[in-house]
C-alpha positions in Angstrom: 85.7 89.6 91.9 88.9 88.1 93.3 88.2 85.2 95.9 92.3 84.9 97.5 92.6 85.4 101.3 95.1 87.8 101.2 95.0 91.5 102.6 94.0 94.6 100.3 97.5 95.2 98.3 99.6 92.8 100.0 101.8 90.1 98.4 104.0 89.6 101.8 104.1 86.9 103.7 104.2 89.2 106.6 100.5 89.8 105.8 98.0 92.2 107.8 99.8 90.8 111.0 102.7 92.7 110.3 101.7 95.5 112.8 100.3 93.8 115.9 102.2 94.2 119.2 102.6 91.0 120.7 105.3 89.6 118.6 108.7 88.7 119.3 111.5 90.9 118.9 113.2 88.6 116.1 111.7 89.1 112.8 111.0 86.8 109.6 113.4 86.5 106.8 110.6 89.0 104.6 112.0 92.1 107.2 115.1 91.9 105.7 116.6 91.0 109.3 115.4 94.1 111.0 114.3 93.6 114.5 111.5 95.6 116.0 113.5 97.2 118.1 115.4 98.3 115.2 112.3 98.8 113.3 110.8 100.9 116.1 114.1 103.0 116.2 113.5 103.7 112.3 109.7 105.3 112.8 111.9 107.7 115.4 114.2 108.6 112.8 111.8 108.8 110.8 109.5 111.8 112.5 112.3 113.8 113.3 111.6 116.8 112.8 113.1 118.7 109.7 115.8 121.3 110.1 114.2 124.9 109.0 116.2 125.1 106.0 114.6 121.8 104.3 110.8 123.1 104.4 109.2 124.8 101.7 106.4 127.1 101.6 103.2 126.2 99.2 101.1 129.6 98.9 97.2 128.9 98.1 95.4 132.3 97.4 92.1 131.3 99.2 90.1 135.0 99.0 87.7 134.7 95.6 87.7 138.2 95.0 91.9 138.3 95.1 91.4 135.9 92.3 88.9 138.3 90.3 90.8 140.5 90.5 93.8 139.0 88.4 96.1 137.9 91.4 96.6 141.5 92.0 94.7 141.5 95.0 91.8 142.9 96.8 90.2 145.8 98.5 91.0 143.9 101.4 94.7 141.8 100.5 97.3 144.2 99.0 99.6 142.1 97.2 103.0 142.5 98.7 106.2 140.0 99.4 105.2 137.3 102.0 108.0 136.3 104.6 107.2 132.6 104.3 106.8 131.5 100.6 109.2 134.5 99.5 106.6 135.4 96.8 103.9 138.6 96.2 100.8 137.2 97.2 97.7 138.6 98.9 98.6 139.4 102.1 96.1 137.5 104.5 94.6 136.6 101.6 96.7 133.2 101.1 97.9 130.5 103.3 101.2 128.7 102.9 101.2 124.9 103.0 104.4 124.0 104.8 105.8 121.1 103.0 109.3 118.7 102.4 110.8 118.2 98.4 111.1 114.7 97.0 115.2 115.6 97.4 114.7 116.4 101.3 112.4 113.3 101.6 114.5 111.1 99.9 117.9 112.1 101.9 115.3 111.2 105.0 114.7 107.5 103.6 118.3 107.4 102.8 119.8 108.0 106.0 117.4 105.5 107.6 117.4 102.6 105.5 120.0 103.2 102.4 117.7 100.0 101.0 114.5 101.1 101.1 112.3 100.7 97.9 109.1 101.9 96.5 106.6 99.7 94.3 103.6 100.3 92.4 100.5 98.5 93.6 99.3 97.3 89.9 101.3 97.6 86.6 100.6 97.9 83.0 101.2 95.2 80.3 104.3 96.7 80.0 105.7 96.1 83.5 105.1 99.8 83.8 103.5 101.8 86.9 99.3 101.6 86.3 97.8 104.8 87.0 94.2 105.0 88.1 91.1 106.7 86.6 92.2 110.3 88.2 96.0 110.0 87.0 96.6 109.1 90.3 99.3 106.2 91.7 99.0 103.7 94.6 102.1 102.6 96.3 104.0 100.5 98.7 106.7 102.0 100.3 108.9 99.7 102.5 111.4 101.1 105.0 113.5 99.0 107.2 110.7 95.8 106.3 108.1 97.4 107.5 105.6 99.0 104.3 103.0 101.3 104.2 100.5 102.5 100.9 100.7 105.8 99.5 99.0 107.6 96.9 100.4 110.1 94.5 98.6 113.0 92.1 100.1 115.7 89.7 97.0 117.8 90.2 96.7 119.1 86.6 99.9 118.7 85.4 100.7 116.5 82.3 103.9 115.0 80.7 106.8 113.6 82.2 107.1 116.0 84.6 103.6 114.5 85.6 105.1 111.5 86.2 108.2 112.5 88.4 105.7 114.8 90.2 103.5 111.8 90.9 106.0 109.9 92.2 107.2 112.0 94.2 103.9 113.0 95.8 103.3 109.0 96.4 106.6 108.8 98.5 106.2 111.6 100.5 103.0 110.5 100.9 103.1 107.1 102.2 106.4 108.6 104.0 103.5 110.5 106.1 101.9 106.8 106.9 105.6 106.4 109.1 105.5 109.7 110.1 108.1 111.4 108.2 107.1 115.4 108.4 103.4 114.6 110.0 104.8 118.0 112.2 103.9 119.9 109.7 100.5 119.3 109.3 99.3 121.5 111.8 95.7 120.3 113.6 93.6 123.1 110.9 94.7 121.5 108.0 94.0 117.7 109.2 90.8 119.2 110.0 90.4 120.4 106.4 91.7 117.2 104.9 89.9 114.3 107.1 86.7 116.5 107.1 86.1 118.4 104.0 85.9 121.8 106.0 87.1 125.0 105.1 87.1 125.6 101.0 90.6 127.2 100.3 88.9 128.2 96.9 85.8 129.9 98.2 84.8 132.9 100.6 82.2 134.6 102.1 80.4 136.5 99.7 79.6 139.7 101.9 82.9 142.0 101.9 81.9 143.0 105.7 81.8 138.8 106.7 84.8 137.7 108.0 87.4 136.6 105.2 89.3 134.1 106.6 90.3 130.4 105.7 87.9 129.3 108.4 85.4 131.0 107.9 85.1 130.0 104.3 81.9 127.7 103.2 82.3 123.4 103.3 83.2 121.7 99.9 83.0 118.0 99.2 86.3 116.3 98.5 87.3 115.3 94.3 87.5 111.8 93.8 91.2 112.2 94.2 91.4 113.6 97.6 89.3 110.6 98.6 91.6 108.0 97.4 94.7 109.9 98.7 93.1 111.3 102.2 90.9 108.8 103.3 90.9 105.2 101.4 94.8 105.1 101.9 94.2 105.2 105.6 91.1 103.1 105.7 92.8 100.0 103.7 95.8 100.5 106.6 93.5 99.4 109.2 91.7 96.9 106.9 95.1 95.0 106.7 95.7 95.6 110.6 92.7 93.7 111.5 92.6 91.1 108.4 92.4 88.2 110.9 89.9 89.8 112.8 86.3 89.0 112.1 85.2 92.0 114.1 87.7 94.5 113.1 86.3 93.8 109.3 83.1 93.7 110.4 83.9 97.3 111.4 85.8 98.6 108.3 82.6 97.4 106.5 80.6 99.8 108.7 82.9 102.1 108.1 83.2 101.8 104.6 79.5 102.2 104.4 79.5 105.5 106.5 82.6 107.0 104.6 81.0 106.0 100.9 84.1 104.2 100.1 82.1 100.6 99.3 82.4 101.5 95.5 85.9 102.5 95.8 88.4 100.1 93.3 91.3 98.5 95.5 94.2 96.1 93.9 93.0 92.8 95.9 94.1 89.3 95.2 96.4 87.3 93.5 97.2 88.0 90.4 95.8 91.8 91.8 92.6 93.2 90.5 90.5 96.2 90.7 87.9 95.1 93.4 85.0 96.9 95.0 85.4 97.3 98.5 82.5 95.8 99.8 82.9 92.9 97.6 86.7 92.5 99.3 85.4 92.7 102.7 82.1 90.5 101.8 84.5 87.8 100.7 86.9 87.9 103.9 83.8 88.3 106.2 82.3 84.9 104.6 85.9 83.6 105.1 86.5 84.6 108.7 83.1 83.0 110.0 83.8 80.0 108.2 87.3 79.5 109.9 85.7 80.6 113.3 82.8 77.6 112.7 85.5 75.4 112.1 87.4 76.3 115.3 84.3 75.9 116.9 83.6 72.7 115.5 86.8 71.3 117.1 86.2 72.7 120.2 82.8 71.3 120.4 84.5 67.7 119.0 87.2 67.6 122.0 84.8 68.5 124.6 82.7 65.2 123.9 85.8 63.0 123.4 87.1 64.6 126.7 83.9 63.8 128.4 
């Protein structure tokens, strides 16, 4: 179990401070001389929306029986030509994930910062990316000084074109941490991602019930849509409130009601795999410490005052 002070996945000296509001408007040398005005003008850029002809359309056949059938389609989804994807799918029998390319999200990071940079959170003995137990990749993406975590799979995919696909997904990813296409997530499918909802993959099983996305029955989320939906996020606010005894009070409560205790983070310095609770434990026993302390001073100056 790692015993440093520093914040999940953080080697900065900007630290879980980094996003707090009352701070001047000149930065540290580690910003690479960005302001935060300048820094706030990049998240702008950032969430501009993308022109038409830069989105992409995912389809996900959702209707079981359209499956059975061999992708030809249903009683109730004729396969025909959809006007979004440009592809024959079961018509209302699929939904079409709206979605930027690594090229289109790149061009985005370019134009805002023509420095910005990407790192993996742990590497191999060979300096080389370290992927975790689902093939999956933790990140830091920096933009403009500021960095955010992001967390790339290749679904089932294997090979090299694994690993480009991986990468990819991690950027775009923590690119959705500044905002960067968050538009096109419309409020159904953060419902079905931060909740577990709808199952894309199953459907009612009476013909007469109604077929749609929604109506479909709850699933529980794979390991690796817990690491990439809901840890990613979680960690953020851990290092937001790092200095905070009750804010990591809270993440531990939250990590108990989210089942993320057991969950491996980089933590420390050199970085290892750490449980969470274990990481929190530690900075919990820290943060009271330094608050006796501080009290002890306090309670020190008020006698020598008096």
């Amino acid at each position: 179990m790692a015993t440093a002070t520093e914040a999940p996945a953080s080697v900065t000296a900007e630290g879980p401070t980094s996003h707090t509001q009352n701070q001047a408007d000149t930065r540290p040398a580690n910003t690479f001389g960005y302001t935060r005005a300048e820094q706030i003008e990049a998240l702008h850029k950032l969430r501009e929306p993308f022109l038409p002809t830069e989105i992409r359309y995912l389809p996900r056949v959702w209707c079981k029986a359209c499956k059975n059938a061999g992708w030809k389609g249903c009683e109730q989804h004729p396969v025909d030509k959809c006007g979004k994807c440009k592809q024959k799918m079961p018509r209302n029998g699929h939904i079409d994930l709206a979605y930027v390319g690594h090229a289109e999200a790149t061009n985005r990071l370019l134009n805002v910062d023509p420095f910005w940079d990407w790192e993996p959170l742990t590497v191999d003995e060979r300096g080389l990316p370290q992927f975790d137990g689902y093939r999956g990749l933790w990140i830091r993406l920096t933009v403009c000084g500021m960095s955010r975590l992001g967390y790339g799979h290749a679904g089932d995919k294997t090979g090299g074109d694994a690993l480009k696909e991986v990468i990819g997904d991690a950027i775009r990813n923590a690119g959705m941490r500044f905002g960067m296409a968050l538009d096109l997530w419309t409020s159904s499918d953060l419902e079905i991602v931060e909740s577990g909802g709808a199952s894309l993959d199953e459907t009612a099983s009476s013909p007469a019930q109604d077929s749609r996305p929604e109506a479909a029955r709850p699933r529980s989320m794979s390991p690796a849509e817990t690491q990439q939906l809901v840890l990613g996020p979680f960690l953020e606010r851990v290092r937001n409130g790092w200095d905070s005894l009750e804010a990591t009070l809270q993440a531990l409560a939250e990590a108990k009601a989210k089942a993320l205790l057991n969950e491996l983070v980089p933590f420390g310095e050199p970085k290892v795999p750490t449980r969470v609770e274990d990481m929190l434990n530690v900075r919990i026993k820290k943060l009271r410490a330094r608050q006796a302390e501080l009290n002890g001073h306090a309670d020190t100056h008020a006698r020598s005052a008096a």
